[in-house]
MIDOSE-1310 file (N, C-alpha, C; in nm, 2 decimals, decimal comma, always signed):
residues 170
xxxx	-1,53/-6,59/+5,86/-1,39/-6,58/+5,90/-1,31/-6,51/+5,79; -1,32/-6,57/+5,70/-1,23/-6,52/+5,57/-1,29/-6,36/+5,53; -1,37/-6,31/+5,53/-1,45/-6,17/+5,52/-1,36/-6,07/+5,66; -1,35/-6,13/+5,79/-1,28/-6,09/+5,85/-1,16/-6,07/+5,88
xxxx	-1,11/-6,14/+5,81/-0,95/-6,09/+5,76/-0,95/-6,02/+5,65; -1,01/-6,02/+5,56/-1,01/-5,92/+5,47/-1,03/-5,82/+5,51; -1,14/-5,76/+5,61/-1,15/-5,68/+5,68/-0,99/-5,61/+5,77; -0,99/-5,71/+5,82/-0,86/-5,63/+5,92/-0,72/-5,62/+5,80
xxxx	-0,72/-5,68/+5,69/-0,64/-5,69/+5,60/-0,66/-5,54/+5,54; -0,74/-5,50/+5,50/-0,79/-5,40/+5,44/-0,78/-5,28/+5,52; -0,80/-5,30/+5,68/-0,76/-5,15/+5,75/-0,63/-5,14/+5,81; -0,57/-5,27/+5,77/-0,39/-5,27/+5,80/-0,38/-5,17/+5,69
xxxx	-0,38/-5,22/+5,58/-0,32/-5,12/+5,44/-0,37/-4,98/+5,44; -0,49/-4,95/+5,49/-0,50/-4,80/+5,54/-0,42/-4,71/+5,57; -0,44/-4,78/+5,72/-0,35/-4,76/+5,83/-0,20/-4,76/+5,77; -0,13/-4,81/+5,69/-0,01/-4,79/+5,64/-0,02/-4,67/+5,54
xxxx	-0,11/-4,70/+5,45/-0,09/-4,58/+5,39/-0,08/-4,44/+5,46; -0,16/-4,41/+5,53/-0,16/-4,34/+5,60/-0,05/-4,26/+5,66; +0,02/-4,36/+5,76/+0,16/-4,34/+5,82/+0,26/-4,32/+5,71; +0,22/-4,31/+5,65/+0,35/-4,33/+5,46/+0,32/-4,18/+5,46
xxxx	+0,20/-4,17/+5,38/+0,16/-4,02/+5,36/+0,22/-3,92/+5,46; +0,20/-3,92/+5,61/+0,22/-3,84/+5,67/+0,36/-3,81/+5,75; +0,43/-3,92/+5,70/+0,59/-3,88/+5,69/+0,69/-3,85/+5,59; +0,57/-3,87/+5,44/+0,62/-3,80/+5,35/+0,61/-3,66/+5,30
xxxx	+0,64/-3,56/+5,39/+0,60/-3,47/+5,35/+0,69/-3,31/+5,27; +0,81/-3,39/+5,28/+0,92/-3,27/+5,17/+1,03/-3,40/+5,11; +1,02/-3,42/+4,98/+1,12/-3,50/+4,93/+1,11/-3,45/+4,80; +1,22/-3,50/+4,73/+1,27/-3,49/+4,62/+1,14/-3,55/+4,51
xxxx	+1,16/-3,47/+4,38/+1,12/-3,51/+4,28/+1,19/-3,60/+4,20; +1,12/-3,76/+4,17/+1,20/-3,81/+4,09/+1,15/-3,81/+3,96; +1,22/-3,76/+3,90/+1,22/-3,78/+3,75/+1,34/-3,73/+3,66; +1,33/-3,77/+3,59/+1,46/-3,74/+3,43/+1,53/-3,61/+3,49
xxxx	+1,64/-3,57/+3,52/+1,69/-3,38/+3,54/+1,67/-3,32/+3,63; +1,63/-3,44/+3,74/+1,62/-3,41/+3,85/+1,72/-3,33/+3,96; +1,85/-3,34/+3,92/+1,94/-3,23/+3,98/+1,91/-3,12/+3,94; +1,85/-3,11/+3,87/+1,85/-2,93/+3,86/+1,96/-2,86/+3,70
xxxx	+2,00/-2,79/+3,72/+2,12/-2,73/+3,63/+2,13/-2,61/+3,63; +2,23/-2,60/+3,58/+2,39/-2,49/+3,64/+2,50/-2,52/+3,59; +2,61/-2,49/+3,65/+2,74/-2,48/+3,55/+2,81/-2,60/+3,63; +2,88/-2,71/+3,56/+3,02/-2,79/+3,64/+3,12/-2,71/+3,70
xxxx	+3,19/-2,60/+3,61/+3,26/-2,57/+3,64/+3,23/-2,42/+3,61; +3,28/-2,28/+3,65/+3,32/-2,24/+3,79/+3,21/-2,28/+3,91; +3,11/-2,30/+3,87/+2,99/-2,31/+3,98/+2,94/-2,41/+4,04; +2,80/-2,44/+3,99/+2,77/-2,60/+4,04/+2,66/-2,59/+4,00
xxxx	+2,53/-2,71/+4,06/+2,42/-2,68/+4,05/+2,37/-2,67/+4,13; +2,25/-2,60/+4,18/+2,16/-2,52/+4,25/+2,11/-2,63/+4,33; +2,08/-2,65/+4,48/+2,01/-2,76/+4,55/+1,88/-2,67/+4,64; +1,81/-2,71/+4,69/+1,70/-2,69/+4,75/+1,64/-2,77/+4,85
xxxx	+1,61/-2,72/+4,97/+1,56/-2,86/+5,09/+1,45/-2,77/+5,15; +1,39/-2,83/+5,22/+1,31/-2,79/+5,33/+1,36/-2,72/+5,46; +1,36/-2,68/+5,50/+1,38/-2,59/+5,67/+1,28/-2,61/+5,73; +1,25/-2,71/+5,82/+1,12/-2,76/+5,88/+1,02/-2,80/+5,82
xxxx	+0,91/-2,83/+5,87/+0,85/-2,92/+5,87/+0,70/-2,88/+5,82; +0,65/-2,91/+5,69/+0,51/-2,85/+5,63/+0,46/-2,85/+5,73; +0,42/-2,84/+5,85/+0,32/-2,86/+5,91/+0,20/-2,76/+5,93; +0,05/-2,79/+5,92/-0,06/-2,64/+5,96/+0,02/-2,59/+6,06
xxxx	+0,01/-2,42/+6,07/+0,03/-2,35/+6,20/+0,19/-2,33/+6,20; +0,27/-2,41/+6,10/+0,45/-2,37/+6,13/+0,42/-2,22/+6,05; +0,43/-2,14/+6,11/+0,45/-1,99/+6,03/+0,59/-1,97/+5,99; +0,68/-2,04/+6,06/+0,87/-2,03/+6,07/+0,89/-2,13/+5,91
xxxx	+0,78/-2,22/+5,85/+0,86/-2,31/+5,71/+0,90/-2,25/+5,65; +1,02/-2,27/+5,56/+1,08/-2,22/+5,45/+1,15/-2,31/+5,35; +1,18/-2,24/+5,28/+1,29/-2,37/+5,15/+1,35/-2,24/+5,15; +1,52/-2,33/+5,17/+1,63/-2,27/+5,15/+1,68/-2,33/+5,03
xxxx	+1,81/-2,27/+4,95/+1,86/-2,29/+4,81/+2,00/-2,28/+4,88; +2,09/-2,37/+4,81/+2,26/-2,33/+4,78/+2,26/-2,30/+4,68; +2,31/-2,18/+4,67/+2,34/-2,16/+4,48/+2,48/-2,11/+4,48; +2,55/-2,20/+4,44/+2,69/-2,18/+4,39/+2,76/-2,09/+4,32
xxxx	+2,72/-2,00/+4,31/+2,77/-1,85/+4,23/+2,80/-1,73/+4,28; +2,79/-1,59/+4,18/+2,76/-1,47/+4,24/+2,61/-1,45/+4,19; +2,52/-1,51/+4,28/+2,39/-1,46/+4,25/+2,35/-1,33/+4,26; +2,25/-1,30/+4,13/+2,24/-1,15/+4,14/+2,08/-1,13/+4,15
xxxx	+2,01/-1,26/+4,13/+1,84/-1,26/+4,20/+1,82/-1,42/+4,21; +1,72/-1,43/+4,28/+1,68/-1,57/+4,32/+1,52/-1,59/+4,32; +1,44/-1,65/+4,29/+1,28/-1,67/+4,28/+1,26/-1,85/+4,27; +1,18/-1,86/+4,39/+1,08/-1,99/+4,43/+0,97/-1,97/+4,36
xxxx	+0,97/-2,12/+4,25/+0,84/-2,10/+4,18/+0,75/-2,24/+4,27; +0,67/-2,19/+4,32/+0,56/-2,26/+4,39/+0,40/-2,30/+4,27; +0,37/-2,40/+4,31/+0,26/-2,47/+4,20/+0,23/-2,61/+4,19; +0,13/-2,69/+4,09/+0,14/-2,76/+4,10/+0,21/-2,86/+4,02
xxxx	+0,25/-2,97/+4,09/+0,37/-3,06/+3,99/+0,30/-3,05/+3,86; +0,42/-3,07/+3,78/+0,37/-3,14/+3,64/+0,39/-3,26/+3,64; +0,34/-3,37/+3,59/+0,34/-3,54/+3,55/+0,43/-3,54/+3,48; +0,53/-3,45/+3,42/+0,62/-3,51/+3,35/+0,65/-3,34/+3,33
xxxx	+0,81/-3,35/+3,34/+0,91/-3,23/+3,36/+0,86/-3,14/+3,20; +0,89/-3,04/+3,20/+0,92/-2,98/+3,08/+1,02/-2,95/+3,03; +1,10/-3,00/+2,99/+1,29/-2,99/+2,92/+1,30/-2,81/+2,87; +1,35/-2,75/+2,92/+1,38/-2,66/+2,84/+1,51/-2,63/+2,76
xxxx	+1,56/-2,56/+2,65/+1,60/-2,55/+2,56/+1,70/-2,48/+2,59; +1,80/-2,43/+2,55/+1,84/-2,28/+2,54/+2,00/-2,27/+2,55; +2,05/-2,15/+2,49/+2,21/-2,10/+2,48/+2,25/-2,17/+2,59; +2,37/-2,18/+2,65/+2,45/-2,17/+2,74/+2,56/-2,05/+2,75
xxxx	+2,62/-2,04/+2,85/+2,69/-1,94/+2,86/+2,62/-1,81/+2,90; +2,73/-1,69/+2,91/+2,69/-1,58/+2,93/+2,51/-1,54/+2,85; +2,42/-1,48/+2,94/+2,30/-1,43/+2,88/+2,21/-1,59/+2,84; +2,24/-1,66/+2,88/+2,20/-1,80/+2,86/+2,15/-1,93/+2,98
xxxx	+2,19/-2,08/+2,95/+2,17/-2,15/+3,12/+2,27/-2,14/+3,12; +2,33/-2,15/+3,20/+2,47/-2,17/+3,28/+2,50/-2,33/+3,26; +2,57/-2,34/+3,18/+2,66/-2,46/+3,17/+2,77/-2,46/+3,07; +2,77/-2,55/+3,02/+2,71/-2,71/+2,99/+2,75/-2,77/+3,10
xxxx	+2,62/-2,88/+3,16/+2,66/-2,96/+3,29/+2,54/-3,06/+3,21; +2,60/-3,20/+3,27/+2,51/-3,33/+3,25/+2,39/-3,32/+3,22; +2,35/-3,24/+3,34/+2,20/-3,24/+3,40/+2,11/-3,18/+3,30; +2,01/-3,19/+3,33/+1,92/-3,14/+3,19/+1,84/-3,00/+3,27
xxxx	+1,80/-2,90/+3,16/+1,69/-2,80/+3,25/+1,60/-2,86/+3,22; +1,53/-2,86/+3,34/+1,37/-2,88/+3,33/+1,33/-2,82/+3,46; +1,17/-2,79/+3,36/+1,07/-2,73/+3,49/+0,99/-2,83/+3,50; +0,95/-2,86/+3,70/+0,86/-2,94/+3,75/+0,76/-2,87/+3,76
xxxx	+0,74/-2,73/+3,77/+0,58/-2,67/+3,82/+0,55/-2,60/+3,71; +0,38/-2,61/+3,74/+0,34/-2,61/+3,65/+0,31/-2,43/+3,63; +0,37/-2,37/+3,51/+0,37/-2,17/+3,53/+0,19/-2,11/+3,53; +0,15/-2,21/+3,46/-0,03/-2,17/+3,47/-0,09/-2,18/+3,59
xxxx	-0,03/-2,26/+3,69/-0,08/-2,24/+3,81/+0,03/-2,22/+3,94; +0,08/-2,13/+3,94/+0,22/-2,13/+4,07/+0,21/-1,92/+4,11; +0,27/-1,97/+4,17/+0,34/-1,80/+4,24/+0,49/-1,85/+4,26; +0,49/-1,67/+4,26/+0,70/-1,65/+4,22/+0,71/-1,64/+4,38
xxxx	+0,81/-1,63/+4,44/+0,83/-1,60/+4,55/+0,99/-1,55/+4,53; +1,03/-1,44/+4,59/+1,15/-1,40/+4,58/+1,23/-1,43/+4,68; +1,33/-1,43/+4,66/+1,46/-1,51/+4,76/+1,50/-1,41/+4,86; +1,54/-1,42/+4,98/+1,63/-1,33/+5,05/+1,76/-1,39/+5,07
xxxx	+1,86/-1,29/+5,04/+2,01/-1,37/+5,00/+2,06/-1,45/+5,16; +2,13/-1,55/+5,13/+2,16/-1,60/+5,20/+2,29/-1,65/+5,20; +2,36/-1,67/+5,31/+2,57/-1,68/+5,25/+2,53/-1,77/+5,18; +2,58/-1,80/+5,06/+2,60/-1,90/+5,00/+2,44/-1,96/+4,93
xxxx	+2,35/-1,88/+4,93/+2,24/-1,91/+4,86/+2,11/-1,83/+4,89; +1,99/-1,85/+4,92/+1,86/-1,80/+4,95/+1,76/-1,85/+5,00; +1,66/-1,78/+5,07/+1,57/-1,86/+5,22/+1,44/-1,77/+5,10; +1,38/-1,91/+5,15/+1,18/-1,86/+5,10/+1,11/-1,86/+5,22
xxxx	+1,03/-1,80/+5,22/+0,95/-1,82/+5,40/+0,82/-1,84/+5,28; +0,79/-1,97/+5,38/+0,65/-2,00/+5,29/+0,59/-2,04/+5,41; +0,52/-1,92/+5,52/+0,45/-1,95/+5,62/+0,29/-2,04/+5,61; +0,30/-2,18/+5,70/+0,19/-2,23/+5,70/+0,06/-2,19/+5,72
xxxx	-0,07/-2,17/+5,69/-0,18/-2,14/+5,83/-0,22/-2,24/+5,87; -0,26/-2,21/+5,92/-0,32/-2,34/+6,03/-0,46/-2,35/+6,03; -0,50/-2,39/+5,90/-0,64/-2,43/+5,80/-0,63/-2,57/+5,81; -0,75/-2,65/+5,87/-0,78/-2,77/+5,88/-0,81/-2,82/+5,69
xxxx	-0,81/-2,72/+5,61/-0,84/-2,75/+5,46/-0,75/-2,75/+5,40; -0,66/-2,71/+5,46/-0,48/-2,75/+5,33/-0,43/-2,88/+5,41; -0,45/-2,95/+5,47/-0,42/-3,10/+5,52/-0,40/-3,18/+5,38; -0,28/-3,22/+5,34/-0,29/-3,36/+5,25/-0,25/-3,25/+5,12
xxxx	-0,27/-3,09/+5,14/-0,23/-3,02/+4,97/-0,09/-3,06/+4,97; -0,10/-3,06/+4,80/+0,09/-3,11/+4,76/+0,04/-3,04/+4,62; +0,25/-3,00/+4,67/+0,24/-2,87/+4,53/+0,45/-2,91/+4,54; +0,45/-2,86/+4,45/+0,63/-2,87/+4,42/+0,67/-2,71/+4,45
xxxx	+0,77/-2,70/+4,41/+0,89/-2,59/+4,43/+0,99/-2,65/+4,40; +1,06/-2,54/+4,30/+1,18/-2,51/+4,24/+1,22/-2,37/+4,25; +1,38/-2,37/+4,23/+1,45/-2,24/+4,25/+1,48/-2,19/+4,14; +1,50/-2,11/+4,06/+1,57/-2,04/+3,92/+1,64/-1,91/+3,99
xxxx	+1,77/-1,93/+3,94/+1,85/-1,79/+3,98/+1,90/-1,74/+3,87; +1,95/-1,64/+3,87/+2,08/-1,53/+3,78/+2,22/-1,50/+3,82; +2,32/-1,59/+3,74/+2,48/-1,57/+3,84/+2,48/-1,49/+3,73; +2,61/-1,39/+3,78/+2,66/-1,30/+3,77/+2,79/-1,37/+3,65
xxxx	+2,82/-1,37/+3,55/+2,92/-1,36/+3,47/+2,99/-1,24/+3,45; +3,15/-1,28/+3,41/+3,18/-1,13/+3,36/+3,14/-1,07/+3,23; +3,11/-1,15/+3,16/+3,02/-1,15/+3,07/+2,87/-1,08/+3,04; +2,83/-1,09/+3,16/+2,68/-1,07/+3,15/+2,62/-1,18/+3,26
xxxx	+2,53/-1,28/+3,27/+2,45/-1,32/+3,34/+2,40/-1,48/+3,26; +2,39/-1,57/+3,34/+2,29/-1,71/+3,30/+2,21/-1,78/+3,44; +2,10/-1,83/+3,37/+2,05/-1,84/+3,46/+2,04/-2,04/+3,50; +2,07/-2,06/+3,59/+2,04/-2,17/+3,65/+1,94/-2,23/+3,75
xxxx	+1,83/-2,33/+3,76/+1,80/-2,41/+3,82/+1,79/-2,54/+3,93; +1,72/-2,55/+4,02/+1,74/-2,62/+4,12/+1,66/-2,77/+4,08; +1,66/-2,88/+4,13/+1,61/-2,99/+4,16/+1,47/-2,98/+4,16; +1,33/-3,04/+4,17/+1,24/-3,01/+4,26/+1,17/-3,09/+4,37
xxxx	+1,11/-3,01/+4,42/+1,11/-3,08/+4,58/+0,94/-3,04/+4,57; +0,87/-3,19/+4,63/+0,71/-3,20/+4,66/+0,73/-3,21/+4,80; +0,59/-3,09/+4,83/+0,57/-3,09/+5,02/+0,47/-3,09/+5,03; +0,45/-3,20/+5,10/+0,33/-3,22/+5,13/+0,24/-3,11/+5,29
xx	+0,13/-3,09/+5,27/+0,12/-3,03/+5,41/+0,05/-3,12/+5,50; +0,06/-3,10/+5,62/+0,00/-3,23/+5,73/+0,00/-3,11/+5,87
């Protein structure tokens, strides 16, 4: 008896996992800097979501971006998460990141293994078409995405970051 509930004990928790996984499939990255970064003031910072649904066979998926500026290029870095963000460093201002804002820069993907993907402008931001196939062998792949852009200063240019976002495919 007691081996038997273990049993059914054991393919309950499956069975949950399961249904977990496959409704998890575009959320946010939690960790340290996870807004992203950009400027408080004149701008903002950069956000990024999903546009439907990872699914095999959606050829229409995409990640859209708000980017708060005059953006003058936009690029989706696709890859695999890092375990822990990479902080990066650097000027602010004109030719620089765009701030000073709270948020920290950091990169979630990892540059030794990702592809750029370029933005097509969008009012008020940029669309990635990251078409699915519909391969029974990318079931369960998870990879992040982040956005990096270039606003327009009258100065010259800095560049700001988005959040990052893990999608799962199902």
């Amino acid at each position: 008896m007691r081996n038997e509930l273990l049993s059914v004990a054991r393919s309950t928790l499956v069975t949950a996992a399961i249904a977990t996984a496959v409704t998890a499939q575009c959320g946010f990255v939690s960790s340290p800097g996870g807004s992203g970064c950009g400027s408080s003031t004149p701008f903002g910072i950069p956000t990024i979501a999903c546009a439907g649904q990872p699914q095999l066979g959606n050829q229409s998926f995409a990640v859209t971006a708000r980017v708060p500026c005059a953006m003058s290029a936009s690029a989706l870095l696709l890859g695999n998460c890092l375990g822990t963000p990479q902080l990066i460093r650097g000027p602010f201002g004109a030719n620089g990141f765009c701030g000073p804002t709270e948020a920290v820069c950091a990169l979630y993907v990892d540059v030794a293994l990702s592809v750029v993907i370029p933005g097509t402008a969008t009012s008020g931001g940029a669309s990635f078409a990251i078409p699915v196939p519909n391969d029974p062998g990318l079931r369960s792949l998870r990879f992040c995405a982040q956005e990096w852009n270039l606003c327009t200063l009258p100065t010259g240019s800095c560049l700001g970051a988005s959040q990052a976002i893990s999608i799962t495919l199902m």
